[in-house]
C-alpha positions in Angstrom: -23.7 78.2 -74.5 -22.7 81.9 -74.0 -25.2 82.2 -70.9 -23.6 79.1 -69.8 -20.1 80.3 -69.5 -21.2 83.4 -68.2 -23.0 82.1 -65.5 -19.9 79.5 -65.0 -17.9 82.7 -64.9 -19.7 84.3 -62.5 -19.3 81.1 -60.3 -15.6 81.4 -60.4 -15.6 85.1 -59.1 -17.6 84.2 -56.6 -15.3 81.2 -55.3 -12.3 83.9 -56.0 -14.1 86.3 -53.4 -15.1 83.4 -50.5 -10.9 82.1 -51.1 -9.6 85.9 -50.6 -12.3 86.6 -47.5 -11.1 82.9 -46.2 -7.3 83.9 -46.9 -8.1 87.2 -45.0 -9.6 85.9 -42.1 -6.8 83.0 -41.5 -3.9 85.6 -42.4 -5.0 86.9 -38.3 -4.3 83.9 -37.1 -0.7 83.2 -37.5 1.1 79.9 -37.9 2.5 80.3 -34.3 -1.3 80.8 -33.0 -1.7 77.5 -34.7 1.5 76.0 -32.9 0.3 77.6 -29.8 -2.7 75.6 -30.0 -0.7 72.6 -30.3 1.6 73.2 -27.7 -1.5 73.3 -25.0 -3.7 71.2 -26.5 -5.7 74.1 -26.7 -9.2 74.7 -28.6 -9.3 78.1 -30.6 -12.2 78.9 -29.6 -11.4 82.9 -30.9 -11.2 81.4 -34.8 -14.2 79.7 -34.6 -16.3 82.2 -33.6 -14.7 84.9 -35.9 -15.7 82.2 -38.7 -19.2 81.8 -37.4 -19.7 85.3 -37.6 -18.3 85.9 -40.9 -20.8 83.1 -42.1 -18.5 80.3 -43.4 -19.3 77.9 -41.1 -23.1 78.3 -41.9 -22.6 78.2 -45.5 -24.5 75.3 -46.0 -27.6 76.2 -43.9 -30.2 77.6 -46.0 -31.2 81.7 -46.0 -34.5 81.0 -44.2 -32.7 79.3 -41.3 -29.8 81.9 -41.3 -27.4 80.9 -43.8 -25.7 81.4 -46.8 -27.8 79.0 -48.6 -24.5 77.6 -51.0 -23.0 74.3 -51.9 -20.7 71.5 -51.0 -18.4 73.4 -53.9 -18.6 76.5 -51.7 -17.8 74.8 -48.4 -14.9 72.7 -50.1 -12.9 76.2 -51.1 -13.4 77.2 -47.2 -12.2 74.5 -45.6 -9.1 74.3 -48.3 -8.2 77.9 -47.8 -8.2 77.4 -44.0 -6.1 74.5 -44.5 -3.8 76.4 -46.9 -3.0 79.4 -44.5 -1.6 76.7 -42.1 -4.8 76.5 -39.8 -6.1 73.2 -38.9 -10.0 73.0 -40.1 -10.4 69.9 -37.9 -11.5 72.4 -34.8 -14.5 73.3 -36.7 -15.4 70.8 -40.2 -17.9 68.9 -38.8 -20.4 71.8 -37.8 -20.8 71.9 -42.0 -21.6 68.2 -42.3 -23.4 67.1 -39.1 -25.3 70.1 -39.6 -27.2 68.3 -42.5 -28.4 65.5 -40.8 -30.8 68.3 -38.9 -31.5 69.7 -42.4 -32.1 67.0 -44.0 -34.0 64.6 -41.5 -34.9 66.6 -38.4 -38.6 68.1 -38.2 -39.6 71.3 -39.3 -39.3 72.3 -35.3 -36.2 71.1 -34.7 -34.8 72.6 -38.0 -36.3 76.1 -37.1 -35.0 75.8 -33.0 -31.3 74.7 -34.0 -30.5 75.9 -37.3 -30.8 79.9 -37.1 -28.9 79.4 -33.5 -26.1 77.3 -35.1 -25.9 79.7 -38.1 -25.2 82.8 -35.4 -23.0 80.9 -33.1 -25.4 80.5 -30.6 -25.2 76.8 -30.5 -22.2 74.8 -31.5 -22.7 71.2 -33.5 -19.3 69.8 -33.8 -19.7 66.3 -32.5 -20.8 63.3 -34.5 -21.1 60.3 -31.8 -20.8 57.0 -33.8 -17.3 55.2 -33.8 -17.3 52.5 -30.6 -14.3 51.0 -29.5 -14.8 46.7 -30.4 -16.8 48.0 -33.6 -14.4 50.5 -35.3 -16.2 50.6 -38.8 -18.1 48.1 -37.9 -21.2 50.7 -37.4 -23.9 48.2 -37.5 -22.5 46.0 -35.6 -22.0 48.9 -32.7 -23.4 48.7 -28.9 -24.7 51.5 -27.8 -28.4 51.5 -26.9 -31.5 53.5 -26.4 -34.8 52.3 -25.1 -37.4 54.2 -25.0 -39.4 54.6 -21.7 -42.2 56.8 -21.6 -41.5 60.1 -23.3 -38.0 59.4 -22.9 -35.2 57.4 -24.3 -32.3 56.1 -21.8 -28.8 55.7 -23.3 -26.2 53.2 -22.3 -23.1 52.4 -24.2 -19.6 53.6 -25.2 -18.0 55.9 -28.1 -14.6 56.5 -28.5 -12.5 59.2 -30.9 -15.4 61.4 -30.9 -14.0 64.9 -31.5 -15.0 68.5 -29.8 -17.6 67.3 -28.0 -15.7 69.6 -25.3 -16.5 72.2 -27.3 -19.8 71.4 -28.7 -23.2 72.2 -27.8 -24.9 69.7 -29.0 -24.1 66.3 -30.1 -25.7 63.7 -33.3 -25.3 60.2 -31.8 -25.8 56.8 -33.3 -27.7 54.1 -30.9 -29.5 50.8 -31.7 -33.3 51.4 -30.5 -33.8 47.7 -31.5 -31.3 44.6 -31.1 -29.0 43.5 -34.1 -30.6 39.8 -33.8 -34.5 41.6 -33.9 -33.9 43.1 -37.0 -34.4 41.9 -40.8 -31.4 43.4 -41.9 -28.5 45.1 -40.4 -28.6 48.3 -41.1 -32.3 48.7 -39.3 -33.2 48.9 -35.9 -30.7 51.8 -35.5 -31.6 55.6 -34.6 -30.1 59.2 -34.3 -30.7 61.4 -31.7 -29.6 65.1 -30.3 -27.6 65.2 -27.7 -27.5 68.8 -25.6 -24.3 67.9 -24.5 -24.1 70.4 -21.1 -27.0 68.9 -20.2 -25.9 65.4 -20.5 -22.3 65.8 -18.8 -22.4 64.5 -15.1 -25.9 63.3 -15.6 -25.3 59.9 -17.4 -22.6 60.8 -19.6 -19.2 60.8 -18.7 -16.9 62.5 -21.5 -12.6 61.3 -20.8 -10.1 63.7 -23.0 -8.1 60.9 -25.4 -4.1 61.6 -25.6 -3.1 61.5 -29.0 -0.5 62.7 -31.8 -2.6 65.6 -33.0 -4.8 68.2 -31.4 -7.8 66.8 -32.5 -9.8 67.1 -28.8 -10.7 63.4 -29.0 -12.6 62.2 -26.5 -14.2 58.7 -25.3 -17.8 58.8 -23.9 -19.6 56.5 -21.5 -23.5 56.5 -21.4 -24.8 55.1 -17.8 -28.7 55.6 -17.8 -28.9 58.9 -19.3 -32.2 60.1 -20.3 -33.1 62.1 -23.0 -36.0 64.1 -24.7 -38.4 61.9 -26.9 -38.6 64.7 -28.8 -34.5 64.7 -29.5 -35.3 61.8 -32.1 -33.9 62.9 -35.0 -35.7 61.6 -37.7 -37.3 58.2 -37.9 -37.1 55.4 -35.2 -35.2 52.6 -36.1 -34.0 54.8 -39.4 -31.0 56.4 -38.6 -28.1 54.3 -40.7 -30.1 56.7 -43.8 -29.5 59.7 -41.7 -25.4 58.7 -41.3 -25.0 57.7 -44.2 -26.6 60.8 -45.8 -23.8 63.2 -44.3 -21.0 61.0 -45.3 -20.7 61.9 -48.4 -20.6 65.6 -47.6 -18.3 64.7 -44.6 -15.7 63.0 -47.3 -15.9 65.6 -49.4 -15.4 68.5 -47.4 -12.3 66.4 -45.5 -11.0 65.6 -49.3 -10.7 69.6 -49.9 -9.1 69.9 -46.3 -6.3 67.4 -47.4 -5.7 69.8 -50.7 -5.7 72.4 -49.2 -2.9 71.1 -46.8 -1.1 69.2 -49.9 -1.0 72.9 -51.8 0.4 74.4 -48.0 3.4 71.8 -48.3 3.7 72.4 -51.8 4.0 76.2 -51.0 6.8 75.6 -48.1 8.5 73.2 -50.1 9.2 75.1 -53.3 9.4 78.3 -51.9 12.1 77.1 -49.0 13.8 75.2 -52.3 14.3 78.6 -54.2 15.6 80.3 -51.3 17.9 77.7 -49.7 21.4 77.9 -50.7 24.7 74.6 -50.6 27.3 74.4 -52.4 26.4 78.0 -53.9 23.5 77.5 -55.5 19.6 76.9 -54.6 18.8 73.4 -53.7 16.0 73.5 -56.1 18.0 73.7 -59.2 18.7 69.8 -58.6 16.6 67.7 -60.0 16.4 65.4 -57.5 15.0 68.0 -55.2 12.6 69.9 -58.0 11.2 66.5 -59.5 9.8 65.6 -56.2 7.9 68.7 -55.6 6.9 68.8 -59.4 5.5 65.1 -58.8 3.5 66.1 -56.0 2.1 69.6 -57.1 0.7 66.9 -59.7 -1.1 64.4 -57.6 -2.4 67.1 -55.5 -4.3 69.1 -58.5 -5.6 65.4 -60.2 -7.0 65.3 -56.3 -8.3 68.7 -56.4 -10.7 67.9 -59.7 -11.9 64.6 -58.1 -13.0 66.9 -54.9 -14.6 69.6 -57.6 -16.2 66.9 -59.1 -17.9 65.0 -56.4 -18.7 68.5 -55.2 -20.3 69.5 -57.9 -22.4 65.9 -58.1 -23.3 66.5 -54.4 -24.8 69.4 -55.1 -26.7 68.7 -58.1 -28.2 65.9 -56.1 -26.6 62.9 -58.2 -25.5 59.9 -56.9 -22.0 60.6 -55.7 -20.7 57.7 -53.2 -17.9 56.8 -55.3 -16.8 59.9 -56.4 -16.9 61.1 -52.6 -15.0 58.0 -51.6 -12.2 58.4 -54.2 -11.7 62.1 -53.6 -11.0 61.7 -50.1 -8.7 58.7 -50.5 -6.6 60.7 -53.6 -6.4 63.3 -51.7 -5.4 62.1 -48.6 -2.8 60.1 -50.0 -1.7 63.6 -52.1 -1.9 65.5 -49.2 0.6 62.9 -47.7 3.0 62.7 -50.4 3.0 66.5 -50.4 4.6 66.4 -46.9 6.6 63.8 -47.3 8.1 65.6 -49.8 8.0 69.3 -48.2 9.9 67.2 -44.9 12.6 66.0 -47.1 13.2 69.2 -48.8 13.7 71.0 -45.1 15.8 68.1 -44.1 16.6 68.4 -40.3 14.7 72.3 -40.1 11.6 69.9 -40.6 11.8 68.7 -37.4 11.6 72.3 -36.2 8.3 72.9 -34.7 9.1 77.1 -35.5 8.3 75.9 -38.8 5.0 74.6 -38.5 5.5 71.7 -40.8 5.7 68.6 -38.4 2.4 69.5 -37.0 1.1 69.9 -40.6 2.4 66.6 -41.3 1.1 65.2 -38.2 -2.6 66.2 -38.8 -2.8 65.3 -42.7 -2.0 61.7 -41.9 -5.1 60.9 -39.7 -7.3 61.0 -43.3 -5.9 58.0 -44.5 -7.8 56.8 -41.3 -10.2 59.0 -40.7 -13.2 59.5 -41.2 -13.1 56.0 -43.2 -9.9 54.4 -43.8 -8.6 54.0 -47.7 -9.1 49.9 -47.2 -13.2 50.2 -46.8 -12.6 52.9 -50.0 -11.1 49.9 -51.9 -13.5 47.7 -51.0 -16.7 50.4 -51.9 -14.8 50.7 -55.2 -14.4 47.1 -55.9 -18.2 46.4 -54.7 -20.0 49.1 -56.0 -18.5 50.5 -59.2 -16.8 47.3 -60.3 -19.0 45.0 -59.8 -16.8 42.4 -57.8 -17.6 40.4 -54.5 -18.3 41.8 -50.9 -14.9 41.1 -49.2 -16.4 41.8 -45.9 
């Protein structure tokens, strides 16, 4: 028991150190680089690379490719601290979790080509290409094909709300290799492939930016003919709902520890703006009907935060961890959301400000309540798979 807690002691000083290093590195990049970014629509291309380099972003890739070799625990205190300082860790998340469908399904010669190069910066993988516009979540139902022709496989088809792909070397796409009514089941018939994304652009795909409320660099795609690499298969032929589904739970995870890290940001601005903010002589946070507010969501926000730890923790001791995954990301999206809710109403009209960095915090934090799975299809997992009741879809 005492090697136990020593070794779990250790643990902890070693999260302390990657939170301080995280803390350090964001602390360059002010809130007003972040509102900046929003402002243009711009991609900060400067923070990403200084995170590359530092090694957070390859924290999951193992030594021998490169990396750190760590956890999903690891990874969750990075993308919370980045999220805590204000910065917005949707500009660079998904090179952590589409990263493991390489790792974990790609060949030994793929692994060894991509990985060390993603790990230095070399490459970027920030895109996941699934979502279609008439299937949503739909996934097996989606439309996108690739036939295989020779040594080569020709895409046609359509994505939408796929993110960075601007700023992404290389691409993990989702395309049926054989039709929906050729298959036993569902789920089969579908395969993943690498996309080098330069390559592709102007030569079969067609990438349009999306307009939307947040600066998420959304994008819809349009495959006409474009051919690809046999060898850009990425794992088995008509396998590749197993290789999706095998980075989702990372991918909810890692999001989950984003939305706590932006629940303890508004619980920061709130209380500390409550303290300071003087009516009718004394600190608005001696009411209780501003205090009990903030109290109630510093609370939901830490009962998120063990959820995340434990499915984390699951995740990386290879358990079974779909549910916990699922209800992590759904608490703490809905904390997350509470928390600025609550951190808008104790700024009153100064929320509205954008010199105080809240309504864009506010604005990004309430996309995971739809993305990258909505908290509906989290219900209905729950309901199915841990109690037992009927499929409702």
């Amino acid at each position: 028991m005492k090697e136990d807690s020593q070794i779990s002691n250790a643990k902890q000083d070693d999260m302390e150190h990657i939170r301080v290093a995280v803390r350090q590195l964001c602390a360059k990049y002010g809130e007003d680089y972040w509102l900046n970014m929003d402002r243009s629509s711009g991609y900060p291309s400067d923070f990403v690379a200084e995170l590359t380099t530092s090694g957070f972003l390859g924290v999951l890739i193992p030594e021998e490719y490169g990396g750190s070799g760590l956890g999903v625990v690891e990874a969750s205190v990075v993308m919370e601290e980045i999220c805590r300082s204000g910065a917005h860790a949707g500009v660079c998340h998904a090179q952590m979790y589409v990263m493991g469908s390489v790792l974990r399904h790609g060949s030994e010669a793929q692994k060894r080509h991509y990985l060390p190069k993603i790990a230095k910066g070399e490459l970027r993988l920030q895109s996941f290409g699934v979502t279609e516009p008439t299937t949503g979540s739909d996934t097996t139902s989606l439309k996108t094909t690739a036939r295989k022709v020779g040594d080569k496989y020709v895409i046609n088809g359509q994505k939408v709300w796929i993110s960075r792909i601007e700023h992404s070397d290389l691409m993990v796409l989702l395309a049926r290799t054989t039709d929906l009514d050729k298959v036993a089941k569902k789920t089969e018939g579908l395969s993943t492939f690498l996309i080098d994304v330069k390559a592709a652009e102007g030569n079969g795909l067609d990438i349009r930016p999306i307009e939307s409320m947040i600066n998420h660099h959304s994008c819809e795609l349009f495959f006409d003919d474009l051919e690809i690499p046999a060898e850009n298969l990425l794992g088995e032929e008509g396998k590749g709902f197993k290789v999706i589904l095998d980075g989702m739970n990372a991918e909810r995870v890692l999001i989950a520890a984003e939305c706590v890290g932006d629940g303890r940001y508004f619980i920061d601005k709130a209380s500390a703006y409550a303290t300071e903010r003087v009516v009718f002589n004394r600190p608005i946070g001696a009411n209780q009907g501003v205090q009990f507010p903030i109290a109630r969501a510093y609370t939901q926000v830490e009962a998120a935060a063990l959820m995340v730890e434990k499915a984390a923790q699951m995740f990386d001791l290879g358990l079974p961890c779909g549910a916990e995954a699922n209800m992590a990301k759904m608490l703490a999206s809905e904390a997350s959301w509470a928390a600025g809710d609550v951190c808008m109403q104790t700024h009153g009209g100064f929320a509205f400000a954008k010199e105080y960095h809240i309504e864009r915090k506010f604005r990004e934090t309430r996309l995971y309540q739809i993305a990258p799975i909505s908290t509906n299809l989290i219900l209905s997992y729950v309901a199915e798979h841990v109690l037992d009741m009927p499929r409702s879809y």
